[in-house]
N, C-alpha and C positions, 0 to 999 in steps of 0.2 A: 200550463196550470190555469185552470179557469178562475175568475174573479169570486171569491165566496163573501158572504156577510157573516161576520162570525161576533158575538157577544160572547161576552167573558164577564160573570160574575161575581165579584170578589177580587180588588186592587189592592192585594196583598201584595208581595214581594213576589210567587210564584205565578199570581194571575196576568200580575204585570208583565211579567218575562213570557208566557207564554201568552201574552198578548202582543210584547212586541215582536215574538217572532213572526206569526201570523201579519201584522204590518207589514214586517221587512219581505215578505213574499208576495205583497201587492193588495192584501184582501182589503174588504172596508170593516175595521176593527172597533169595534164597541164595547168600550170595560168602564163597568158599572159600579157605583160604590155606594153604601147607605151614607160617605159622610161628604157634605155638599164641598167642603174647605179640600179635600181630596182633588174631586173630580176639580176644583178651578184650577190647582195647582197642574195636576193633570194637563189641561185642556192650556193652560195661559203658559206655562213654563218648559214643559214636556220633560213633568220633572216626576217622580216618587219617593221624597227624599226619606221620607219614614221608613221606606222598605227597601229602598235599591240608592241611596244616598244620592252622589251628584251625574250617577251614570245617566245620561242624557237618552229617552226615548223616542220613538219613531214617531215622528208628526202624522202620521197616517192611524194614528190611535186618537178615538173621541172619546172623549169622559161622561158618562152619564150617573145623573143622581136619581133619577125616572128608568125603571125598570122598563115599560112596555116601548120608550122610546129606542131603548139597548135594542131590546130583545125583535122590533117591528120587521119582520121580513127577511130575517135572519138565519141562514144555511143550517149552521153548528152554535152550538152556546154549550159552553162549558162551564161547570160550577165548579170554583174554587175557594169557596169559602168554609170557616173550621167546622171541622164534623157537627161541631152541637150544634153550628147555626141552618145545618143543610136541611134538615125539615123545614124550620121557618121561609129560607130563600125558594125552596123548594113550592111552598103552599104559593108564594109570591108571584111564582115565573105559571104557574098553574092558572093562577088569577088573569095575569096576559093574556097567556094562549088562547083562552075561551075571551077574551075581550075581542082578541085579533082573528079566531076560531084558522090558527095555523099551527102547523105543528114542525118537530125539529129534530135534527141528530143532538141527543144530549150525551154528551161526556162527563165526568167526576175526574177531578184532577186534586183532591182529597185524599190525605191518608191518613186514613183511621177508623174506630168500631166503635159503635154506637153503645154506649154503660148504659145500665140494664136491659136493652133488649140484645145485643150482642151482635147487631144488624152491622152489616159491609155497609157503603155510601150507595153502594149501587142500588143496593136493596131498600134502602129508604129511601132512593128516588122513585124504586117501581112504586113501591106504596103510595109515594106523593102523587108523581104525575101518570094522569090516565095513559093508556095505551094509545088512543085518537091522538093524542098529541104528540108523539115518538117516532121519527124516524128509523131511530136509531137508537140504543144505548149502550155504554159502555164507559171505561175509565183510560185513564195517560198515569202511567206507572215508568217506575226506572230511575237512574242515578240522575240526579239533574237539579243539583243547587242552582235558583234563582237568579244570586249573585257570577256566576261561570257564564250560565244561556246569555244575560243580558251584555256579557263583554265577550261574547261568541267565541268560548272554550267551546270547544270539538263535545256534543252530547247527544246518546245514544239514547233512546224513551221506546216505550211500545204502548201501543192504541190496542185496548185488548176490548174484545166486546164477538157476542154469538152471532148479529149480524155481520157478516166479513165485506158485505158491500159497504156501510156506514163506517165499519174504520177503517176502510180502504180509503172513503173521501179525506177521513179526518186526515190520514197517513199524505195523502197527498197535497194537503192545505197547510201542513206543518213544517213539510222537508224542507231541506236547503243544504248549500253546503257545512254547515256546523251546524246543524240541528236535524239530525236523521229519527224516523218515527218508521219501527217495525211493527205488525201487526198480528194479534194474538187470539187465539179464539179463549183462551181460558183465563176469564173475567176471577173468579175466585182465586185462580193462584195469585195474579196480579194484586189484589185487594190485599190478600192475605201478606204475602209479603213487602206489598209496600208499607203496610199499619205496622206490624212488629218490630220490622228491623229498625223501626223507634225505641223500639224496649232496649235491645240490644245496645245501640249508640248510649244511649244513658248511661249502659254500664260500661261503656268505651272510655265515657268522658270520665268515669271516676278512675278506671283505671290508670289514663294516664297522667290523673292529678298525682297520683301516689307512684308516678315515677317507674311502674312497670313497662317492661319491653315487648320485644318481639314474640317470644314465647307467650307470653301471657294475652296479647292480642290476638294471637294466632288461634291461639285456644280456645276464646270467646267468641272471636269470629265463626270458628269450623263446629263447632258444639249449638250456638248461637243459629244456625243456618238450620241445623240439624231439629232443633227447639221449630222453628219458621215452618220448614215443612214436615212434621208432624202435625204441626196443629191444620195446616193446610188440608193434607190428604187426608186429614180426620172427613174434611167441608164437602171435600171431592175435587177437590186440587190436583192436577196434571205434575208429579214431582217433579218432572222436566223443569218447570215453570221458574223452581228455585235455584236451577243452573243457571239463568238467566239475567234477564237486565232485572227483572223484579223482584229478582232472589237475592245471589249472591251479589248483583251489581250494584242494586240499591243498599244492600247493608255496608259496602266495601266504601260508598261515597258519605253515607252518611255516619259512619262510625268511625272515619279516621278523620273528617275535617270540621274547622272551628265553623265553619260558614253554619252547620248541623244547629238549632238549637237544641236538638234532643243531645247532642252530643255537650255540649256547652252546660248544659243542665247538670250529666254526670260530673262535669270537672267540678262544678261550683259544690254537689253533694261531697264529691270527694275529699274538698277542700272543708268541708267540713259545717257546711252551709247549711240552714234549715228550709227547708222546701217553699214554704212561703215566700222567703226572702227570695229565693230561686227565681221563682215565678214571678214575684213584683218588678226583680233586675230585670230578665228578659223583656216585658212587657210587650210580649206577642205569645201568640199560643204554643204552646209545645204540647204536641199532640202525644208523644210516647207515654206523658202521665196518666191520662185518663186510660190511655191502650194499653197499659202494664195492669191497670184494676182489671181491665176487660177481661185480656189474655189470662191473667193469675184467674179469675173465675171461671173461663170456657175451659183452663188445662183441668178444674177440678170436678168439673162438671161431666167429662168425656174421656175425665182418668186419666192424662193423658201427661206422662213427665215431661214436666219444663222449669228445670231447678234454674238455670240463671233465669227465667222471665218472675222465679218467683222470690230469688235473690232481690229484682231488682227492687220488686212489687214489697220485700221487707224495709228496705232501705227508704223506698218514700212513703208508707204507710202504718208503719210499725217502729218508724225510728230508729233501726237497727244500726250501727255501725257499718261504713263500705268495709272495713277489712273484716272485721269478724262475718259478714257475708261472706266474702271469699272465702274467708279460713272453712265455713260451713260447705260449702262448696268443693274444695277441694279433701275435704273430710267424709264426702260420703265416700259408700262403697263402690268398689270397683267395679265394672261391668264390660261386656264385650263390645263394642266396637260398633254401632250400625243399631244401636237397640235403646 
């Protein structure tokens, strides 16, 4: 495995993790942050205690608060920072490139859809940055809490993108023995069901505030998937895609554990929380809120039923009640199987 320069932008909890994994494979790792108090703690403690607590990270991560410094000579850069902010980073790492006149494998490692124009990450990166400057483009989708990668739980991801050389690099700058990267040509399934299966966890987490079982997850899970790739193959989505680590894999990790904020979020509505309050407790983004307006407006947009996505989209926007949701829910009418 050859020596790569890899900048990561965004020392979040998951930019961290897949920062340090890149470290622990030998690369020269550059993770970049707007906030200067980060990158010292970073860089002097080999610490992120904001987003990954006292789990100690790989001394072969540099902290920068200077983007062109990250990004100068750099293989892959991947952007992990929250959907609203990825236009703005995006214009940022634009401004480098023509400073540096070099261009890069870029990846998104971002899950979510952009409110009101209903844009994937991927797609507001083409918009942002020129083609002269791309190696490569594509996204890191799949089950893979933060918290797990950084204490090298066994985790399964996929580099999906239409170039198959560029995520062949990525795939091979990321392996190791607990962090395996397979490779996908279909960039929109990936998108698609990395961003949803936030909606879904939300209403994971309410369910099992309210003490529901196995039956009742089973249900939202398997209907829930079913909601994921409709809207998908609506895009042009490969339905394959939703058998997968992007699909069913990523919904199975994020819906049944606490590490999930999206999932975290459900329990707190369950409990009977008011959304605001939700969101100030967390205080990190939960991407499934704004992706539930999105999804509830693309399913009416393309006609397309998705009664839990629009359950959930009652429940944080309408103020509904989490049981009388259900109750609504399991109140329509019957239908066949696959439809």
């Amino acid at each position: 495995m050859s020596n790569e320069i890899i900048a990561v932008l965004g020392a979040g909890s998951w930019g961290t993790a897949l920062a340090n994994v890149a470290a622990e494979n030998g690369h020269d790792v550059r993770l970049w942050s707007h906030r200067a108090s980060q990158v010292a703690e970073i860089n002097e403690t080999h610490l992120n205690t904001k987003y990954l607590g006292d789990n100690p990270l790989n001394e072969g991560i540099v902290g920068f608060s200077d983007m062109q410094s990250a990004v100068e000579n750099a293989d892959i850069v991947l952007s992990v920072v929250p959907t609203k902010a990825t236009r703005e980073v995006a214009q940022q790492l634009v401004t480098v490139l023509a400073n540096i006149d070099h261009s890069v494998i870029l990846m998104a490692a971002t899950k979510g859809l952009e409110p009101g124009t209903y844009k994937r990450v991927s797609e507001m990166l083409t918009e942002e940055v020129p083609a002269k400057y791309l190696k490569g483009l594509g996204v890191i989708s799949g089950p893979s809490h933060a918290e797990g990668v950084i204490k090298h739980d066994p985790t399964l991801v996929s580099a999906a993108s239409k170039d198959v050389v560029a995520a062949e690099k990525v795939q091979a700058a990321f392996s190791n023995q607990v962090f395996r990267v397979y490779t996908n040509t279909d960039v929109i399934g990936a998108e698609i069901g990395g961003a949803l299966k936030n909606v879904i966890a939300i209403g994971a987490g309410a369910l099992a505030s309210l003490g529901y079982d196995a039956n009742a997850k089973a249900a939202l899970f398997t209907r829930g998937l079913a909601e994921i790739s409709r809207l998908g193959q609506a895009f042009g989505a490969n339905p394959i895609t939703f058998m997968g680590l992007s699909g069913v894999g990523d919904l199975f990790a994020t819906a049944t554990s606490v590490h999930s904020r999206n999932f975290r979020a459900g329990v707190q509505l369950g409990e009977g929380k008011k959304l605001s309050d939700v969101i100030e407790d967390m205080g990190m983004v939960i991407e499934g809120i704004s992706t539930t307006k999105v999804a509830h407006e693309l399913a009416q947009k393309k006609h397309i039923e998705m009664p839990i996505t629009s359950a959930v989209y009652r429940v944080l926007y309408d103020n509904v009640d989490v049981k009388e949701a259900i109750q609504t829910l399991m109140g329509r009418p019957v239908s066949q199987e696959g439809k």
